[in-house]
NUFI-855616 format. One record per residue: residue number from 1; chain; residue in one letter; x, y, z of N, C-alpha, C in turn. Coordinates in steps of 0.2 Angstrom, whole numbers. Example, Ala and Ser with C-alpha at 12.3 -4.5 7.8 and 13.67 -1.06 7.14 Angstrom:
REM residues 2
<1, A, a, <66, -28, 39>, <62, -22, 39>, <66, -16, 39>>
<2, A, s, <64, -11, 35>, <68, -5, 36>, <64, 0, 39>>
END
This chain:
REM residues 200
<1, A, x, <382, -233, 353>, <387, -231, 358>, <392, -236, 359>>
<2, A, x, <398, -234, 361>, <402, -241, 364>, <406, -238, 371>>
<3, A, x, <405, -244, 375>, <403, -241, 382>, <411, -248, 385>>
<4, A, x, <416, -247, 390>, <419, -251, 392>, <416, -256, 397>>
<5, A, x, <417, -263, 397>, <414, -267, 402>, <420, -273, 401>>
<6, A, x, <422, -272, 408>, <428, -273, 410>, <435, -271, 408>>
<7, A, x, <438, -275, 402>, <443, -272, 402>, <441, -274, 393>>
<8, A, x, <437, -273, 392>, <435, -274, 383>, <431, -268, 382>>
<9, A, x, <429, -264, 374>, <425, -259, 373>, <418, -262, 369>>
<10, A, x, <411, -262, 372>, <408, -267, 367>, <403, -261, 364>>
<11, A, x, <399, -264, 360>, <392, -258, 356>, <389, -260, 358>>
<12, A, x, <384, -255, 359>, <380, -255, 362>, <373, -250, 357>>
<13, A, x, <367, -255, 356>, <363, -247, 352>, <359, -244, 357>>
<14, A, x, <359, -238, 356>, <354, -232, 360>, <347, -233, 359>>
<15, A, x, <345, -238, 361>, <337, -238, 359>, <329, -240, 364>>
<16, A, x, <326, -239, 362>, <320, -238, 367>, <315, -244, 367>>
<17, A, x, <316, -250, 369>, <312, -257, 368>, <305, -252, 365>>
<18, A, x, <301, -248, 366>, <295, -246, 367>, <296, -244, 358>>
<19, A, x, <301, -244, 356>, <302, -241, 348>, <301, -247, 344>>
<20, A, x, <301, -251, 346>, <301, -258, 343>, <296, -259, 339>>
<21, A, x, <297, -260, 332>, <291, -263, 327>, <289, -269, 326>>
<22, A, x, <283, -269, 328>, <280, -274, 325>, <271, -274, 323>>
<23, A, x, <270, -279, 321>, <261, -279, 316>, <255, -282, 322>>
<24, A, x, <251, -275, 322>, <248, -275, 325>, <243, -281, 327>>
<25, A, x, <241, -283, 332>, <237, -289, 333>, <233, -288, 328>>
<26, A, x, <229, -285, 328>, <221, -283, 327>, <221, -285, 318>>
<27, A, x, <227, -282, 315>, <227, -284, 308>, <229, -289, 308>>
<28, A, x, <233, -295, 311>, <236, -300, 311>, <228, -305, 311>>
<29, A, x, <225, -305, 316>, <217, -308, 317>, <212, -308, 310>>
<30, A, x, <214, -300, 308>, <209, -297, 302>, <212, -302, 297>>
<31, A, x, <218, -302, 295>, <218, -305, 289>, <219, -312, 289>>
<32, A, x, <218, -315, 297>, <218, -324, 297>, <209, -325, 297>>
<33, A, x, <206, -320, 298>, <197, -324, 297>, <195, -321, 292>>
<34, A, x, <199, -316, 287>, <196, -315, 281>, <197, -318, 277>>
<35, A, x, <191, -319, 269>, <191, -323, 265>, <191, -321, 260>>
<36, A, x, <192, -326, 254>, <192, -324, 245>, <197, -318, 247>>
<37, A, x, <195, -315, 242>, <201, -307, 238>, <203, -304, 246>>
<38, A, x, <198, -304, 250>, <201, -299, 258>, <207, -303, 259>>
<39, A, x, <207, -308, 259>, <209, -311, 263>, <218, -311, 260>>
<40, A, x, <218, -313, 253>, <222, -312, 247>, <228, -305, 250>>
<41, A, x, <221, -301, 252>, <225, -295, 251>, <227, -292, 257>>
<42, A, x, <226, -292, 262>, <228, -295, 270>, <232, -295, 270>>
<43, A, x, <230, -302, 268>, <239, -307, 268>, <246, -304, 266>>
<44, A, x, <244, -300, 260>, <250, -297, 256>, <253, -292, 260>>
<45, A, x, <248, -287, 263>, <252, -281, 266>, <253, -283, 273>>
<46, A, x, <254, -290, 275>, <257, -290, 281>, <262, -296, 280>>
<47, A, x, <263, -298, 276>, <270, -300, 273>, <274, -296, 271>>
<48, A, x, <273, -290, 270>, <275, -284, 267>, <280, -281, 274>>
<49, A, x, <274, -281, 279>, <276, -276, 286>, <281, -281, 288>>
<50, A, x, <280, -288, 287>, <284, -291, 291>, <292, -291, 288>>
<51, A, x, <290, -292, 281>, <298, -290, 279>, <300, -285, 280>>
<52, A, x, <297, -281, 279>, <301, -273, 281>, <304, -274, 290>>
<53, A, x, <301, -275, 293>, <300, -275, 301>, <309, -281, 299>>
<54, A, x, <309, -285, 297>, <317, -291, 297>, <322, -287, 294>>
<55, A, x, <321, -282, 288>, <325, -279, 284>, <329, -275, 289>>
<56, A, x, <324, -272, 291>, <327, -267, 299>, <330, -269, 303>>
<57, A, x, <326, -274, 305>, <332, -282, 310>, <339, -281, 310>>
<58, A, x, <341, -282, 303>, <346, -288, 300>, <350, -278, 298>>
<59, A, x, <347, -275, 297>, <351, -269, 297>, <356, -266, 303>>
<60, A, x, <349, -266, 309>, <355, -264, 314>, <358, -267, 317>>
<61, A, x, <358, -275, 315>, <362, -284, 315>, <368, -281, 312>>
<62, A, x, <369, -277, 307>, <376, -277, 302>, <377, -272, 305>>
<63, A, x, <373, -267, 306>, <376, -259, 311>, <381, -260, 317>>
<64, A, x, <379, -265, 322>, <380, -269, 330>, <385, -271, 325>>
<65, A, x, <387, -275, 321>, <392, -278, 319>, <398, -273, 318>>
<66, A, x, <399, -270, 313>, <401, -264, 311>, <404, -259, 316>>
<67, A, x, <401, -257, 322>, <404, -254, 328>, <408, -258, 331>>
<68, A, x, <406, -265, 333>, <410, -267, 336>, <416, -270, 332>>
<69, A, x, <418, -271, 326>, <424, -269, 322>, <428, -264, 325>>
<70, A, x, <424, -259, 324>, <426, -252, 325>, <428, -251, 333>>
<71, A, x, <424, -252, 335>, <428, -255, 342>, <435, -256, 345>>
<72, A, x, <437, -261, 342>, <441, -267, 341>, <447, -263, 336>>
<73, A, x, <445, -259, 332>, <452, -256, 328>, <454, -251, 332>>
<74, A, x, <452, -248, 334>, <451, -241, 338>, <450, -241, 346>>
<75, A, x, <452, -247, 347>, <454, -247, 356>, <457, -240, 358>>
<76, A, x, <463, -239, 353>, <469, -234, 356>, <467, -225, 359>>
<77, A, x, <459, -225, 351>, <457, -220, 352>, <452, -218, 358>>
<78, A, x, <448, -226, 359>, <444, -224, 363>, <445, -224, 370>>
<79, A, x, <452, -227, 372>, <457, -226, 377>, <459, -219, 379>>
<80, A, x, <463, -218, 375>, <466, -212, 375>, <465, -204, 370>>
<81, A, x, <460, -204, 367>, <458, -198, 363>, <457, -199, 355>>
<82, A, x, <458, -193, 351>, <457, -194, 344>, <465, -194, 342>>
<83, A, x, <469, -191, 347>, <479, -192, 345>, <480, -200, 343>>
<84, A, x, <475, -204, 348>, <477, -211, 346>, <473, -214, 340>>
<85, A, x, <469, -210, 335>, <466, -213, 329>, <469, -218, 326>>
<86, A, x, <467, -222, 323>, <469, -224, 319>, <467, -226, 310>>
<87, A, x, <471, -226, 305>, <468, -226, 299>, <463, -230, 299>>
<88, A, x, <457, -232, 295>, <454, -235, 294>, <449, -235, 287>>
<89, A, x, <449, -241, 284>, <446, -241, 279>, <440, -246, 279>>
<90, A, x, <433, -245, 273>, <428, -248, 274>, <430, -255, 272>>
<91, A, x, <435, -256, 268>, <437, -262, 266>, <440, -265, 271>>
<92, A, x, <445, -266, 275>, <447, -267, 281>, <441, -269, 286>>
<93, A, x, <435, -266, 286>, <429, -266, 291>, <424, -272, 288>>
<94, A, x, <423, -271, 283>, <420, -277, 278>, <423, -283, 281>>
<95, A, x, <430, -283, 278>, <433, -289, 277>, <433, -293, 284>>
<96, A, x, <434, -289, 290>, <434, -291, 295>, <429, -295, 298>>
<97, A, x, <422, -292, 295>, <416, -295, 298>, <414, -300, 292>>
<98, A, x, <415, -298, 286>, <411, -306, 282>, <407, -303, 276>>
<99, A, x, <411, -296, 278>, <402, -292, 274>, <405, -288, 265>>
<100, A, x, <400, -285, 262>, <403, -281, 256>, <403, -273, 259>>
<101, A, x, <409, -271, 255>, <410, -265, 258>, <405, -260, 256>>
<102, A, x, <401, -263, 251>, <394, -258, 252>, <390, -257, 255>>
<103, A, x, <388, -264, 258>, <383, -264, 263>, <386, -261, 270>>
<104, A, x, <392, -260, 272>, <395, -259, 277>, <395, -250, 277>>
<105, A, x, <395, -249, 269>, <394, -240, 268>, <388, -239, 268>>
<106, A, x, <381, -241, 267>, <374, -241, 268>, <371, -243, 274>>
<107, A, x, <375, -245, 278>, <373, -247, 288>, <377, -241, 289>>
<108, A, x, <381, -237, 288>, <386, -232, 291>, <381, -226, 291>>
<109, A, x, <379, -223, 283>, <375, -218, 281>, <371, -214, 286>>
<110, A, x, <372, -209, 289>, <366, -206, 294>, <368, -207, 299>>
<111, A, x, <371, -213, 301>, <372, -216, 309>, <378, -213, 311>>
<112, A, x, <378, -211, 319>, <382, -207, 325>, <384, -213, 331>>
<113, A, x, <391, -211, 332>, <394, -216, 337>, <395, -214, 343>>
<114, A, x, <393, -211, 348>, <395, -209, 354>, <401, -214, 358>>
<115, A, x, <404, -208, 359>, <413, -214, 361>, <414, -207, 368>>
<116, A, x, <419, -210, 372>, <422, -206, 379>, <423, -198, 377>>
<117, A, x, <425, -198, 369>, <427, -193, 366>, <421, -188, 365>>
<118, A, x, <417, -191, 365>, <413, -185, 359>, <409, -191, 354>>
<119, A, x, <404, -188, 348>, <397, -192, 346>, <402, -191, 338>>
<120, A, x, <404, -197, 337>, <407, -197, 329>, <403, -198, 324>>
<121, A, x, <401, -195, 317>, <397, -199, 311>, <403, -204, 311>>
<122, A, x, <399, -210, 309>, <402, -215, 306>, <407, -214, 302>>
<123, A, x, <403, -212, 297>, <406, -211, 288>, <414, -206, 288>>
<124, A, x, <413, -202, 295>, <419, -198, 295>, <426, -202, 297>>
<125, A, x, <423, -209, 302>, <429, -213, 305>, <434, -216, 299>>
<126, A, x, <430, -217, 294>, <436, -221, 287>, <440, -217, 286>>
<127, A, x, <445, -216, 287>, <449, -211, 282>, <456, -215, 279>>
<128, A, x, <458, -212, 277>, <463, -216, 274>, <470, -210, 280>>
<129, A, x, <476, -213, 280>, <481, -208, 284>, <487, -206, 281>>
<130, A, x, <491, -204, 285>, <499, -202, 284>, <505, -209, 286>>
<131, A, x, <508, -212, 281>, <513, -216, 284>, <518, -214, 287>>
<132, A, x, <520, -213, 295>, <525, -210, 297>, <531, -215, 298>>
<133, A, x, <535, -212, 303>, <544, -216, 301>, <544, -222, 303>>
<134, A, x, <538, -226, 307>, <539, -232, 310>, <536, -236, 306>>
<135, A, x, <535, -233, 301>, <530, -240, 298>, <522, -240, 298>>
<136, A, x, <521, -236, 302>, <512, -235, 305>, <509, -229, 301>>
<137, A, x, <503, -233, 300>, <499, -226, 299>, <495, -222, 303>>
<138, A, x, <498, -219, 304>, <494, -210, 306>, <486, -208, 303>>
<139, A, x, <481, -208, 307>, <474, -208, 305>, <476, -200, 303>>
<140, A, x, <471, -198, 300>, <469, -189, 296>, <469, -185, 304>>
<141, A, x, <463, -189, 304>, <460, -185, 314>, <464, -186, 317>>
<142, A, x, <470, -189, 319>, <475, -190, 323>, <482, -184, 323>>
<143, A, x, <483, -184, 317>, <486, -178, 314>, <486, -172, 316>>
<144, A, x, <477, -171, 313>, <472, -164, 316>, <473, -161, 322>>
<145, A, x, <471, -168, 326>, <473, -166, 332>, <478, -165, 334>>
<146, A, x, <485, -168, 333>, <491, -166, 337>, <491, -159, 333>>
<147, A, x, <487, -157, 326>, <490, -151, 326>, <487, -143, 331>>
<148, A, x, <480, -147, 333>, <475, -143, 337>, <481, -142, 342>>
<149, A, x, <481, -146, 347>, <486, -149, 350>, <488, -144, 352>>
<150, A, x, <495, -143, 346>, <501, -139, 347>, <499, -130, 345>>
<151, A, x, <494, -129, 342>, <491, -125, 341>, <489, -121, 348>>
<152, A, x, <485, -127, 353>, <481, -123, 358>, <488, -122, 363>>
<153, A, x, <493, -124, 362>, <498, -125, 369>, <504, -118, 367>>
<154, A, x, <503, -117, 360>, <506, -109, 357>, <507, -103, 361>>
<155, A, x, <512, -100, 360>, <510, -92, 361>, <508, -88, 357>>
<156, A, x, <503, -86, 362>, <500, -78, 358>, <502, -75, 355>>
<157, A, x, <509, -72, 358>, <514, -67, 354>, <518, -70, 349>>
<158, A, x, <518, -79, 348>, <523, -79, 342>, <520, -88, 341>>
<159, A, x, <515, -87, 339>, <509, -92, 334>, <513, -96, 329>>
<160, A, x, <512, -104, 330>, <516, -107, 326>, <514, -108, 316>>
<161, A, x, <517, -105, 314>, <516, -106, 306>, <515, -113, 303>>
<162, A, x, <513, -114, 298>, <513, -120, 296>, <519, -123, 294>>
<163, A, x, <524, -120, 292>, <531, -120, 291>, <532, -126, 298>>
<164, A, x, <532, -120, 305>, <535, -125, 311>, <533, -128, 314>>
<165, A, x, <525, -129, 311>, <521, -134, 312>, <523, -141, 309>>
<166, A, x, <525, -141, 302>, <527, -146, 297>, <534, -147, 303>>
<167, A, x, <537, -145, 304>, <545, -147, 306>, <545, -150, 316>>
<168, A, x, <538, -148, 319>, <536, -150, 324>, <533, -158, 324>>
<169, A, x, <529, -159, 319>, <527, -165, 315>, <534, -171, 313>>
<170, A, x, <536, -169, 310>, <541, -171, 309>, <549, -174, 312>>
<171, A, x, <546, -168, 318>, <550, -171, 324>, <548, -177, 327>>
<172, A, x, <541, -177, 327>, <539, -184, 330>, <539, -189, 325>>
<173, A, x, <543, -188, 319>, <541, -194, 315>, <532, -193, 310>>
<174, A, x, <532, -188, 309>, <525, -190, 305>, <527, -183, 300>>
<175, A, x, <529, -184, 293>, <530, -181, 289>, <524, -178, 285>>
<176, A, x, <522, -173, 287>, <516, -170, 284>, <518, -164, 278>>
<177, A, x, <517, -162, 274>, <518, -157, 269>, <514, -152, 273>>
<178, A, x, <515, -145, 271>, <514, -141, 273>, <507, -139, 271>>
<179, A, x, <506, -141, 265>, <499, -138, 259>, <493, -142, 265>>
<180, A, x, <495, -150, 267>, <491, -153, 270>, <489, -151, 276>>
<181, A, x, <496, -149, 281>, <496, -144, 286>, <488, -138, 286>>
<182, A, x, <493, -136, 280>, <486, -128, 282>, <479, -131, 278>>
<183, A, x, <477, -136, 276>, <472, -141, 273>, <469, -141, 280>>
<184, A, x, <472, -149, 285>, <469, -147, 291>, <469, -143, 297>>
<185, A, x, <472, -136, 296>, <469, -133, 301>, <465, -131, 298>>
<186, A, x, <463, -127, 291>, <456, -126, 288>, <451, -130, 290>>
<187, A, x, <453, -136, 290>, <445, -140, 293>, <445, -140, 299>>
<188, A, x, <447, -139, 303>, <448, -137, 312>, <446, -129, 313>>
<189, A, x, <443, -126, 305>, <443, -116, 306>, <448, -114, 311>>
<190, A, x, <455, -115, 311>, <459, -112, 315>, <462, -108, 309>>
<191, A, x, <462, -101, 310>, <463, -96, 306>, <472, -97, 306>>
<192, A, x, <477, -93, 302>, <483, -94, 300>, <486, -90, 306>>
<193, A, x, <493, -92, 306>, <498, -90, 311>, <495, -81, 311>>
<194, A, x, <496, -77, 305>, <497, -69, 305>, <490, -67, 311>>
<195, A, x, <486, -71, 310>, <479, -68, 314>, <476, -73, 318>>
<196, A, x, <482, -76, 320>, <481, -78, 328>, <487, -74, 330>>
<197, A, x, <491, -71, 329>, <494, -66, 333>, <492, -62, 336>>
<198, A, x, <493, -62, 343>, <493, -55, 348>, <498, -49, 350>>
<199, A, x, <496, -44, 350>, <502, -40, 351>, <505, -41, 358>>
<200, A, x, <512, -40, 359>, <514, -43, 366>, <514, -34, 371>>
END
């Protein structure tokens, strides 16, 4: 989760002290007063437990690192909504922290980011975006939204087309094609102007 404290956004992970791993006493005892081959063999599977128990450590070490990257790119979103998205790539997020951008895509995998907005997968925040007229890049989800946006703020009797969605876009300076247009509203399942039409 990343939560505001003060006037910074930090990460934070959702976890339960009580969820905590670690090697039971009992076999920690067993395998320090066992002898010969027991003892041998003890020993193995609790070096075993304990690397795995650091592996996991050091994993959601690089996860806590990761969010708060993402933090930190994404002030604007988490301020003010998904309009304020911004592009972002795992190389960028990598690069930022020290890390390889695989390992950065193997800490991402599975994991959910709770933000003011809403519970984000990870894997979905990379996108690559649209260059508009400033110079800036335009996130995917930022787009999307201002197309929801202007979508929910339409009229029933006269539903804006992708055509004058492309030219309302554009009026703000974010030149989107129209193919891409109807691309995201498909992934938003907002069905096309003719049947969002209401009869007046």
């Amino acid at each position: 989760a990343v939560e505001k404290i003060r006037t910074r956004w930090r990460a934070r992970a959702l976890t339960d002290r009580r969820q905590k791993l670690r090697i039971s006493g009992f076999y920690k005892n067993l395998a320090r007063e066992a002898r010969g081959k027991d003892a041998a063999y003890l020993q193995q599977y609790v070096q075993e437990a304990q690397w795995l128990i650091n592996a996991i450590a050091s994993r959601q070490d690089t996860l806590m690192k990761v969010v708060q990257a993402i933090a930190q790119k994404q002030q604007g979103f988490l301020e003010n909504g998904p309009m304020a998205m911004q592009a972002m790539t795992l190389r960028e997020i990598a690069e930022s922290i020290g890390m390889h951008e695989s390992t950065v895509s193997r800490a991402c995998t599975g994991k959910y980011l709770a933000t003011p907005h809403g519970i984000f997968e990870l894997g979905r925040l990379f996108r690559s975006g649209i260059g508009d007229d400033s110079g800036q890049v335009q996130a995917a989800s930022a787009i999307q939204a201002r197309i929801a946006a202007m979508i929910k703020a339409e009229s029933p009797h006269k539903p804006l087309s992708d055509a004058r969605l492309e030219s309302l876009l554009a009026a703000q300076g974010i030149p989107v094609a129209r193919r891409t247009i109807a691309k995201y509203r498909e992934a938003l399942q907002i069905p096309a102007s003719s049947e969002r039409r209401k009869p007046a």
